[in-house]
N, C-alpha and C positions, 0 to 999 in steps of 0.2 A: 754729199751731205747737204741735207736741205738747208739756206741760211736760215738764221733766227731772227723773228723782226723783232727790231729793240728800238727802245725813244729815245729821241736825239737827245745829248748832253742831260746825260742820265747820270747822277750823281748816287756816290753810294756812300756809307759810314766806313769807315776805317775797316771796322771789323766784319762786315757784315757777309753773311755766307755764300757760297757761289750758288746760283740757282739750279735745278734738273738741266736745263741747254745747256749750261757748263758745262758740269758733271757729265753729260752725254759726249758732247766736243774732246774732252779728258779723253773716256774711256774709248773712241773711235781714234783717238790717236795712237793708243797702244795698243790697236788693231782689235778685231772682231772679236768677240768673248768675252773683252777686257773689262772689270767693275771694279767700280772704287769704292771700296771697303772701308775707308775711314776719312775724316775731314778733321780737320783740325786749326784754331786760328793761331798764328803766331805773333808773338808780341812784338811790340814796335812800328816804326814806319807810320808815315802821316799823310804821305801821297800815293802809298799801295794799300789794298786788302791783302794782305798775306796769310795764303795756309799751307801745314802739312797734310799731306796724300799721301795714302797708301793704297794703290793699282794692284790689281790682282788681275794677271793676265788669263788667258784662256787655256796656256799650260801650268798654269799655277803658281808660276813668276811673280813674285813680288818689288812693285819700284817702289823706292821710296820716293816723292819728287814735292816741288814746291810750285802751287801757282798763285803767280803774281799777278794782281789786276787793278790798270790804274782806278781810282776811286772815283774820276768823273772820265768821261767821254770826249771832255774835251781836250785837244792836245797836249794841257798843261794845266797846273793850278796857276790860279792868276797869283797867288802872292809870288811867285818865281819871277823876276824880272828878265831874264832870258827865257822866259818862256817856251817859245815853239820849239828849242831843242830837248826838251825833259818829255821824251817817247820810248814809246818800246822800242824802233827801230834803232833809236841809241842804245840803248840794251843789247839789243841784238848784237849789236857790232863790236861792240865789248866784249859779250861773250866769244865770238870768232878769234878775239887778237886772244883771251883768257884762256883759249883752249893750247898755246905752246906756253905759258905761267909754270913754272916750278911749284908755286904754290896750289893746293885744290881751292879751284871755286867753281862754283856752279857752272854746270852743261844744260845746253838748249837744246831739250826736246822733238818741243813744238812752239806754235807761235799764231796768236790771233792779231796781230798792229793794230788792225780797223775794227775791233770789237763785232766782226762779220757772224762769230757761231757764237759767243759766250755774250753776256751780260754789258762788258765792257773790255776795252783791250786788254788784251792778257799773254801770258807767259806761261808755258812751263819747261820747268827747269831739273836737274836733278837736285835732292837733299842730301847736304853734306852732313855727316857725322861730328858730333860735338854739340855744346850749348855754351852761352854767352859766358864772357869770364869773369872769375868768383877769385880772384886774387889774396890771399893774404896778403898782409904787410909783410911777412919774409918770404913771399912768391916774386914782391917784387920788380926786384934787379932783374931774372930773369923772363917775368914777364914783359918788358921792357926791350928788353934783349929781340926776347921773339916778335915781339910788333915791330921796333925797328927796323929788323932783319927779311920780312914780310917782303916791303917795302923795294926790298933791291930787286926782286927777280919782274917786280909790276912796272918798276919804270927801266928796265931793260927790255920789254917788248916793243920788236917789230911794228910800226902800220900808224904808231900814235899820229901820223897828219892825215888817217882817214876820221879822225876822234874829230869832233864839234871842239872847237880851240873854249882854253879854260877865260870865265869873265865872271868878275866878282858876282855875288847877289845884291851887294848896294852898292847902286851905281852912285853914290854919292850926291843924288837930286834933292835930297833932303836929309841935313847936317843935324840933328836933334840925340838927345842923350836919352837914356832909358826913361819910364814914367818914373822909374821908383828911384833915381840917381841922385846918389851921395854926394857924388864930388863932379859935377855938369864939365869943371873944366877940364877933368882927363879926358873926357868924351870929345870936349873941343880942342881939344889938342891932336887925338886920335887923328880927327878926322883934317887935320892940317899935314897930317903925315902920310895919310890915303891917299890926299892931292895931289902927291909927288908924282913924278914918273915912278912905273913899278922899277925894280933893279933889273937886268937886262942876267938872263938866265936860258939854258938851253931849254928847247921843248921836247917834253916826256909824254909817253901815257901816264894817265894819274889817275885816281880812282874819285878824287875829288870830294869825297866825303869819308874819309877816315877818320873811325874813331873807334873804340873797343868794342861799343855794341855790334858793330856789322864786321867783329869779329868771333868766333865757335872757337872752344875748347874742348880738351880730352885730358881726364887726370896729367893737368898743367902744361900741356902741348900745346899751339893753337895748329887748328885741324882745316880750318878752311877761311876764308875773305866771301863774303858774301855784299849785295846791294849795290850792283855796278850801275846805277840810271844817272848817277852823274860824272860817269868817266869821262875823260876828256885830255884834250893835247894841253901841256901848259907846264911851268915851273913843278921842280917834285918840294919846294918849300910850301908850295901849296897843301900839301899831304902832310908835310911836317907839323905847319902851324893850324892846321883843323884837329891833329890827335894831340899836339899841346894845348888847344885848346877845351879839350873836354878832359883832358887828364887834370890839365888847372883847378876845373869845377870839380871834379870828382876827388883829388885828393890834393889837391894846392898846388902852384906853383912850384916849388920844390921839383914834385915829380915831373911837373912838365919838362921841366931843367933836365932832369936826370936820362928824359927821354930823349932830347937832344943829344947829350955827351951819348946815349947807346949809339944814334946813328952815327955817330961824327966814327966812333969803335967800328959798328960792321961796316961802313963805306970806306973805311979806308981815312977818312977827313971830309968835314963838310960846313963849310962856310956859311951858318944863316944869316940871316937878314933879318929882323925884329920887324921889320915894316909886312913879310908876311903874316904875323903873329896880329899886327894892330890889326889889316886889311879881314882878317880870320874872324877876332870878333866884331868889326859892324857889318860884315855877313849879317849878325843879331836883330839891324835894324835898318830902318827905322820900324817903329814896331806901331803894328795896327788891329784892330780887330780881329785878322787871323790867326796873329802870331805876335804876344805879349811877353815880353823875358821875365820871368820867374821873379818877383820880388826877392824872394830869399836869396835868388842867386848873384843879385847885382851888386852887393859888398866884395861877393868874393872874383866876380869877374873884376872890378876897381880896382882889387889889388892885384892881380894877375898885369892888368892894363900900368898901374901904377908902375910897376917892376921893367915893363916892357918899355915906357916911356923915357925910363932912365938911362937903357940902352941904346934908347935914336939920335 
């Protein structure tokens, strides 16, 4: 395959389509004949282009598959403060330990790292069956259940000290409470509690950004775990306190709670620590021109933080 000459540290839009060299790169990986039939963007994500593909091979095989493309060229967004490890080859490697998971998640294809034939480094992967979850309020206990449950078979895998070890995203260089904050001294309090030593916990593979979204559903099963580029060796409270944390915003506190007592149910017993729960939201900050916390949403994170504070 001939390379594709591309401009260095070439930036693209979240969304923005994969070009002809892609698309060509695609269908010479599913071998001769092979044409891709449909594109499609998918929602989410803020340092991938994500879409669905549908391949149509040369005996008339249809893949369904996903390709992933980081959005700029360069090894990392800068607002990542660990930067140089947010790459495809950490991808990659996730997906190798992903492939003995009880749970389905995405299978690697093929693979560009160095953005050498596509537009920009890229992935493809296979598409799991299902779409993001649509919960009722009496779905749930048992939606809850199955995210929990998720959870066990990822950090029972083999290989987690070949994973990039887990490190916060705010390194704590700068102590500052939200632009739009209510109540400044939970924030500084927060951040008095960051300062501690972490609690001393075994090291797991961790998926490291769990939360509902980069979870798929099927008439109320969840069907697959998708978005591994921030896996990583580390505490599994980590995992805990990032899907408390977006269940908080999403429907209160309460349910963050109630996700707790699921795991503590399918592990067997599990002892958290609130100090992952604080360290989880100033992940949030400090917040700059790339990345501003939601005005709306800083009442309801204060009381989420409020609730947590009372348990340190």
């Amino acid at each position: 395959m001939d390379q594709v000459t591309r401009t260095p540290a070439l930036c693209l839009p979240t969304g923005a389509p994969p070009g002809h060299a892609t698309l060509r790169w695609v269908e010479e990986c599913l071998g001769k004949g092979a044409e891709v039939r449909m594109v499609r963007p998918l929602a989410g994500g803020t340092a991938h282009a994500n879409h669905a593909l549908l391949v149509e091979s040369r005996s008339g095989s249809a893949h369904r598959l996903v390709l992933r493309r980081w959005t700029s060229s360069e090894p990392v967004p800068a607002r990542r403060p660990h930067g140089t490890e947010f790459s495809p080859e950490r991808e990659i490697a996730a997906l190798a330990l992903l492939a003995a998971c009880e749970i389905p998640t995405p299978a690697l294809v093929a693979a560009d790292p160095a953005g050498a034939y596509c537009d920009v480094p890229a992935l493809l992967i296979t598409r799991l069956a299902g779409h993001p979850p649509r919960p009722s309020p009496d779905d749930l206990p048992e939606y809850l259940i199955q995210l929990a449950a998720a959870l066990l078979s990822v950090h029972t895998l083999n290989g987690a000290s070949t994973m990039p070890p887990y490190v916060p995203h705010n390194r704590l260089d700068e102590r500052c409470p939200p632009k739009h904050a209510h109540r400044p001294e939970l924030w500084e309090r927060a951040y008095e509690i960051a300062a501690r030593p972490a609690p001393e916990a075994p090291v797991r593979f961790i998926h490291r950004d769990y939360h509902a979204d980069n979870t798929l559903w099927s008439y109320g099963k969840l069907t697959g775990v998708v978005d591994w580029s921030d896996a990583s060796s580390g505490p599994i409270a980590v995992d805990i306190a990032h899907m408390r944390r977006g269940l908080a915003l999403r429907y209160g506190p309460a349910i963050a709670d109630r996700f707790l007592s699921a795991f503590d149910q399918v592990s067997g017993g599990y002892p958290h620590d609130p100090y992952w729960d604080v360290r989880s939201l100033l992940d949030l900050l400090p917040e700059d021109h790339t990345r501003v916390m939601d005005e709306a949403h800083v009442p309801l994170y204060e009381d989420y933080l409020s609730k947590l504070l009372a348990d340190c």
